[in-house]
MMTF fields as JSON, N, C-alpha, C and O atoms, coordinates in Angstrom:
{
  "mmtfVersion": "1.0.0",
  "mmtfProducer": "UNKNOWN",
  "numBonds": 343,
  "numAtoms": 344,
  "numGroups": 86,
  "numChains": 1,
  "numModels": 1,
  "chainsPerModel": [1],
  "groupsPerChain": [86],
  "chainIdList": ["A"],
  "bondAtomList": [4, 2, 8, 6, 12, 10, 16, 14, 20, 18, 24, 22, 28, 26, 32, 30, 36, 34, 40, 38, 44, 42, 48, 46, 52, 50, 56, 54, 60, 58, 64, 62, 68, 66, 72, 70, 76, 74, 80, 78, 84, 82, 88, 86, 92, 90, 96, 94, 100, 98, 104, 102, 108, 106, 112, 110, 116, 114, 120, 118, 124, 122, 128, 126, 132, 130, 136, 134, 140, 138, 144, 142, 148, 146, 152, 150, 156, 154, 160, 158, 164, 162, 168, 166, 172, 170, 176, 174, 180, 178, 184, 182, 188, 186, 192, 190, 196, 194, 200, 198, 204, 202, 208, 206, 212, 210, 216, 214, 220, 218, 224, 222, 228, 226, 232, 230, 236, 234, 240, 238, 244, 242, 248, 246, 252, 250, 256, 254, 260, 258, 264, 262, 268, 266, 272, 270, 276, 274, 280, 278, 284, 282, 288, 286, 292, 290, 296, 294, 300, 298, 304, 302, 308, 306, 312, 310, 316, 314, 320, 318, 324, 322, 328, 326, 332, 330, 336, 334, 340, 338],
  "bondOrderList": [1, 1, 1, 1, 1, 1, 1, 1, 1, 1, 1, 1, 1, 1, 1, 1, 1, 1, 1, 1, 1, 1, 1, 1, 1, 1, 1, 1, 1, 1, 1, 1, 1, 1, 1, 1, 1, 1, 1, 1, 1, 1, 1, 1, 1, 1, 1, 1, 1, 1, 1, 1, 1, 1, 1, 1, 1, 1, 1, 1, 1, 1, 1, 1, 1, 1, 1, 1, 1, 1, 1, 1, 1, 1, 1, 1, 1, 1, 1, 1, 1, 1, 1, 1, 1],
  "groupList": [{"groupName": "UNK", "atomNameList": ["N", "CA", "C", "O"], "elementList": ["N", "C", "C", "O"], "formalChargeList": [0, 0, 0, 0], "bondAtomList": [1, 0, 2, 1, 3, 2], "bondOrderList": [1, 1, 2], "singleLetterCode": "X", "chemCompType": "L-PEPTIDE LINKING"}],
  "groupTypeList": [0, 0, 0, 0, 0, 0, 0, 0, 0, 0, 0, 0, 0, 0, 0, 0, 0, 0, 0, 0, 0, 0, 0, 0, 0, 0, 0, 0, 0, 0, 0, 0, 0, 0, 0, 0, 0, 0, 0, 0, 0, 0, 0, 0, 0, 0, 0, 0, 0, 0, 0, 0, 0, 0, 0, 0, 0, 0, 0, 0, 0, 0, 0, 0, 0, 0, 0, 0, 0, 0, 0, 0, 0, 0, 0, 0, 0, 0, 0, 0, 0, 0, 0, 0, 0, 0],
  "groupIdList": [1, 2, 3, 4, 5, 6, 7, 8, 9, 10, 11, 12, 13, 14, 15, 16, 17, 18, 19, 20, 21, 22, 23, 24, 25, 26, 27, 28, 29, 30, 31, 32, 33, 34, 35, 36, 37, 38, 39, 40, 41, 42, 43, 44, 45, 46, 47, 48, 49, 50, 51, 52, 53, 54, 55, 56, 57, 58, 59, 60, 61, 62, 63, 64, 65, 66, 67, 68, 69, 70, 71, 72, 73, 74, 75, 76, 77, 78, 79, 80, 81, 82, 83, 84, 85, 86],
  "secStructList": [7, 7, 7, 2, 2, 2, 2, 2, 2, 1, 1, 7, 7, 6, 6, 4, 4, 4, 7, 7, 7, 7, 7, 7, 7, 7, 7, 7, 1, 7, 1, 7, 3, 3, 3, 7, 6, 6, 6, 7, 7, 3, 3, 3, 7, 7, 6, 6, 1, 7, 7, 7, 7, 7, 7, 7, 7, 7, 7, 3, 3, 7, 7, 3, 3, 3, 7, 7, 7, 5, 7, 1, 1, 1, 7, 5, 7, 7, 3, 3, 3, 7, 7, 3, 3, 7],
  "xCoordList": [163.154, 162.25, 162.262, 163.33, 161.246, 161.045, 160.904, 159.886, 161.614, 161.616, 160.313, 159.468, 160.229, 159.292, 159.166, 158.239, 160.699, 160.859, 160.607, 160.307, 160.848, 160.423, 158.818, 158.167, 158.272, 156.517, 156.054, 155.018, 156.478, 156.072, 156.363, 155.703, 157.582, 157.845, 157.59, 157.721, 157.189, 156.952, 155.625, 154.553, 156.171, 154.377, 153.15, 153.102, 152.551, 151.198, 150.268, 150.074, 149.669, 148.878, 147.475, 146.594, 147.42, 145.912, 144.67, 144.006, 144.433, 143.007, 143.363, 142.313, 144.264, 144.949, 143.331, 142.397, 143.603, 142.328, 141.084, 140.21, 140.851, 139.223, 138.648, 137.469, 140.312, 139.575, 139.192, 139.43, 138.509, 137.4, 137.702, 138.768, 136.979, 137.175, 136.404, 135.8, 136.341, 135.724, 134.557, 134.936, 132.744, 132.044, 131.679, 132.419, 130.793, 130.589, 130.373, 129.785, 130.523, 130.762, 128.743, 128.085, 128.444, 126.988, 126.842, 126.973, 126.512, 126.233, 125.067, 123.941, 125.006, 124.352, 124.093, 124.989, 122.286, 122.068, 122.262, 121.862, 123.134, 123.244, 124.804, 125.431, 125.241, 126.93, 127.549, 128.489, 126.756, 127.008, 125.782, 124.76, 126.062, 125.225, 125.802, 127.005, 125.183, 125.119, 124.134, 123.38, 124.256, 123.165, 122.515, 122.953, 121.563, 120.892, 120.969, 120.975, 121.032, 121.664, 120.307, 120.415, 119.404, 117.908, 117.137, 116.515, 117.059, 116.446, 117.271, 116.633, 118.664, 119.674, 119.26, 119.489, 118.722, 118.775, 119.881, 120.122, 120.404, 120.428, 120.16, 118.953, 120.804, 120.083, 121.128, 122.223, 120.6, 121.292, 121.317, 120.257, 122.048, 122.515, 122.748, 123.108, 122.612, 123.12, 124.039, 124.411, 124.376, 125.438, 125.46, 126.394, 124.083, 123.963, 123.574, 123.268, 123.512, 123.173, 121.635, 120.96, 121.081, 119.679, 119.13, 119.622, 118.501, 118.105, 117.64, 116.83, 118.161, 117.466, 116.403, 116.471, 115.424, 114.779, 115.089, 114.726, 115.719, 116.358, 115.311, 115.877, 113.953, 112.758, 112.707, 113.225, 112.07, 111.364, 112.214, 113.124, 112.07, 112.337, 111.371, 110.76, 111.187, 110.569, 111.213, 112.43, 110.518, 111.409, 110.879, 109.663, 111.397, 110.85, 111.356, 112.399, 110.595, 110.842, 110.324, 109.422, 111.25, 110.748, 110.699, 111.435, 109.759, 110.346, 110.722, 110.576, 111.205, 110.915, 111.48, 112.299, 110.426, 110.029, 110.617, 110.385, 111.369, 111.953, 110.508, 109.982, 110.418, 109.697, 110.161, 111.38, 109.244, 110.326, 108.876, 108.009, 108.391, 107.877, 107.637, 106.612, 108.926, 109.577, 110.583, 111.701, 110.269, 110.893, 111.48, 112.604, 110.887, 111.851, 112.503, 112.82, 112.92, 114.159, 114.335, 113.793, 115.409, 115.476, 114.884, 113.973, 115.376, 114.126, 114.145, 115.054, 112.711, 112.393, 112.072, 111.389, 112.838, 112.719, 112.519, 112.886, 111.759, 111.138, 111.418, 111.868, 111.219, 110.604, 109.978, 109.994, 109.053, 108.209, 108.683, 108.589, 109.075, 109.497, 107.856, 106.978, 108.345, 107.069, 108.063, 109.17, 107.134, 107.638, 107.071, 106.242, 107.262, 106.395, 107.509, 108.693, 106.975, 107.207, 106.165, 105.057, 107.063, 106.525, 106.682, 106.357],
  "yCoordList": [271.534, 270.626, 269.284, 268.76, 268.805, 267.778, 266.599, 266.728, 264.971, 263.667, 263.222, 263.701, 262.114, 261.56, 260.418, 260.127, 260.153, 259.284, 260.099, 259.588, 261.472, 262.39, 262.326, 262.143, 262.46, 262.213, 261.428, 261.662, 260.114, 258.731, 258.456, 257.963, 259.022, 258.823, 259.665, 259.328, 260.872, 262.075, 262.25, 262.344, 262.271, 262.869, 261.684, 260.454, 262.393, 260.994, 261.293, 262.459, 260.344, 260.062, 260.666, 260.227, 261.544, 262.85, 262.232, 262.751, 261.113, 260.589, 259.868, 259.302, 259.682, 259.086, 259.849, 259.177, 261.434, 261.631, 261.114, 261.113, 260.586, 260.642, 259.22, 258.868, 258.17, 256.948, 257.267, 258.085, 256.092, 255.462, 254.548, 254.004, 254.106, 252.644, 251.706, 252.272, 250.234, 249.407, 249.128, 248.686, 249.549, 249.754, 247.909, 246.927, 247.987, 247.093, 245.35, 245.28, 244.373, 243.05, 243.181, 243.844, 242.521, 242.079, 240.773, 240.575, 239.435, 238.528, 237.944, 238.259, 237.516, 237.299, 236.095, 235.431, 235.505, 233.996, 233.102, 232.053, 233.243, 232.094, 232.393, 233.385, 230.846, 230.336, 230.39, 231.13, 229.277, 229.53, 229.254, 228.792, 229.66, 230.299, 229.031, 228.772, 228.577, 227.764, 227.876, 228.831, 226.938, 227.381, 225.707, 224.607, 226.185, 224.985, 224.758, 225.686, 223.495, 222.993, 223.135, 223.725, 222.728, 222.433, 223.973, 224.188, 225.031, 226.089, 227.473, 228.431, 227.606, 228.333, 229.091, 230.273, 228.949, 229.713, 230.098, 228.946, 230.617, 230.745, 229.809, 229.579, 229.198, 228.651, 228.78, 228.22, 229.741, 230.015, 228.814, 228.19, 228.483, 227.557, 228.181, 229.355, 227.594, 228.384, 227.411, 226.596, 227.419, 226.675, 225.373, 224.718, 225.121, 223.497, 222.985, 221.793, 223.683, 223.012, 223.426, 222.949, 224.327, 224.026, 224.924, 226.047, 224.855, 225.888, 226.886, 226.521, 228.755, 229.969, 230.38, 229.727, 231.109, 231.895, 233.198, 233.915, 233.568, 235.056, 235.755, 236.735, 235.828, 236.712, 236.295, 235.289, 237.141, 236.883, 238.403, 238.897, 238.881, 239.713, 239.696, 238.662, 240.759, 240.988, 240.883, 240.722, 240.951, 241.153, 241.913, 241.74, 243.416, 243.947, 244.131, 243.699, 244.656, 245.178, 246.391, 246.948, 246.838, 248.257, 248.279, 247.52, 249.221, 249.624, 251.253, 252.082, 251.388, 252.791, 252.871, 252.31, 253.94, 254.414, 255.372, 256.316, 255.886, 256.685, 257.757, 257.38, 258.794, 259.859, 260.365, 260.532, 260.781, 261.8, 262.542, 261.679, 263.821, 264.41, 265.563, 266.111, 265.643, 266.626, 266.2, 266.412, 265.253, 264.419, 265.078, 264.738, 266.004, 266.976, 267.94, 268.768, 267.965, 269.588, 268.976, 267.924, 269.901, 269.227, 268.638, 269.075, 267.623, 266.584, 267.004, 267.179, 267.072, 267.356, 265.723, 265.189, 265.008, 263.931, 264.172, 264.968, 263.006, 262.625, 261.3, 260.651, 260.58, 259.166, 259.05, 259.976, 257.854, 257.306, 256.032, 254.911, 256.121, 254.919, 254.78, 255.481, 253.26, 252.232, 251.726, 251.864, 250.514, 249.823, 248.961, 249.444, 247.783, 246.894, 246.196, 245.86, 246.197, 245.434, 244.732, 245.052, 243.558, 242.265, 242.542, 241.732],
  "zCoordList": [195.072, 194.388, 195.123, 195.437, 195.36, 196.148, 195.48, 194.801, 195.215, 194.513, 194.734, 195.491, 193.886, 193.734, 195.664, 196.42, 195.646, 196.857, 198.451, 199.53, 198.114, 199.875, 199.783, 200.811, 198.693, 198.559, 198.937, 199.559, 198.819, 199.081, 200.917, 201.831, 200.794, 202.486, 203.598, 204.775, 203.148, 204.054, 204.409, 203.811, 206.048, 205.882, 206.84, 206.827, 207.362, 207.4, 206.404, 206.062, 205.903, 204.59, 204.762, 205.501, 204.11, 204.101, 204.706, 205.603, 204.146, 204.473, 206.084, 206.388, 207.083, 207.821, 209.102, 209.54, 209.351, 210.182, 209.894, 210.76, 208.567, 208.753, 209.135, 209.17, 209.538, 209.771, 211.576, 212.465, 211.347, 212.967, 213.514, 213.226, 214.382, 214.794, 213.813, 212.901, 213.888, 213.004, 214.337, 215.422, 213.967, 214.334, 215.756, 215.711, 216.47, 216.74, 216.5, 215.421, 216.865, 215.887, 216.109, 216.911, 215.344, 215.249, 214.872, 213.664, 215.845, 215.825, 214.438, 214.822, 213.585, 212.314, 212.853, 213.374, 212.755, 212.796, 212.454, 212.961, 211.205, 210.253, 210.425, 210.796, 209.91, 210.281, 208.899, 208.61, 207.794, 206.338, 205.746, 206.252, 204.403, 203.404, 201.904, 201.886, 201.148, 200.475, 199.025, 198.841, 198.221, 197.049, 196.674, 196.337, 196.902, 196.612, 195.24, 194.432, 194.901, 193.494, 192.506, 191.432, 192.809, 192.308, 192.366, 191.326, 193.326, 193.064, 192.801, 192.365, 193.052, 192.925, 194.038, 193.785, 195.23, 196.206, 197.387, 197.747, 197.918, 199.143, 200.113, 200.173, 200.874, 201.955, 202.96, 202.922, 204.061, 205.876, 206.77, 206.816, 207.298, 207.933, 209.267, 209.185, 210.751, 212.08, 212.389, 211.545, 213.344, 213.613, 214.238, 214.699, 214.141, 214.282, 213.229, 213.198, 212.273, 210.503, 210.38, 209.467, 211.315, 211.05, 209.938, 210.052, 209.168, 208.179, 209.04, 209.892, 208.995, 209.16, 208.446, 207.404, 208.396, 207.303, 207.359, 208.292, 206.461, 206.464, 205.826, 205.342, 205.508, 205.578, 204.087, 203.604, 203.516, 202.114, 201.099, 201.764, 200.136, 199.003, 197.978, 197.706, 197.389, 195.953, 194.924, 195.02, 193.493, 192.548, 192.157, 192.24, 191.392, 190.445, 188.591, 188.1, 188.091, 186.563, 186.475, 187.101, 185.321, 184.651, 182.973, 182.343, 182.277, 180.986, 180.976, 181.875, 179.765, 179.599, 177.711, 176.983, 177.62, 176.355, 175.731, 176.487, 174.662, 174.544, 173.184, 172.137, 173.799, 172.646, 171.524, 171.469, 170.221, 169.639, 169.269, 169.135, 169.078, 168.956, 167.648, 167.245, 167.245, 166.115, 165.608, 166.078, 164.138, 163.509, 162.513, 162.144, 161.991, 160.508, 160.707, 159.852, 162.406, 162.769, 163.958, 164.299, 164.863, 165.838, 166.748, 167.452, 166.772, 167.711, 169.36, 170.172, 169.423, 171.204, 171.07, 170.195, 172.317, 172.759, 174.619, 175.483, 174.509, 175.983, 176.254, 175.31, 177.612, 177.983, 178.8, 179.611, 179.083, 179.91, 180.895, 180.396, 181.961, 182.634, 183.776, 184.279, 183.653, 185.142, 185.162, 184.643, 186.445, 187.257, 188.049, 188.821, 188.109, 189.057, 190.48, 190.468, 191.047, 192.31, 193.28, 193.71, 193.447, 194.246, 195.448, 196.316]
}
């Protein structure tokens, strides 16, 4: 029967093959990142202070509806989901 302490110490650790190398560095334009006090944004900075524009984003929303169809036995229920995006 093998302790709890030969478990812990024996052995190389299972997941040990499936690591890699840590992929290439990728230079990012911006130095720091900040929040503007007045719009709660984001704002990229490079490394001479100059503002980046890191591109634009959407926002979206959804609802969704829940069915019931057969209210006096068991209920067959459904829903309806949308969705908008900017």
């Amino acid at each position: 029967m093998t302790t709890s302490t030969e478990r812990l110490t024996g052995g190389r650790p299972w997941a040990a093959g499936r690591l890699a190398p840590y992929p290439t560095i990728i230079r990012r334009p911006h130095a720091t990142v900040t929040v503007d006090p007045v719009t709660q944004l984001g704002v990229f900075r490079d490394r001479d202070g100059l503002v980046v524009e890191m591109g634009k984003h959407g926002t979206s929303s959804g609802t969704e509806t829940s069915t019931t169809t057969n209210s006096d036995s068991a209920n067959d229920q459904g829903h309806d989901q949308d969705s908008n995006q900017d």
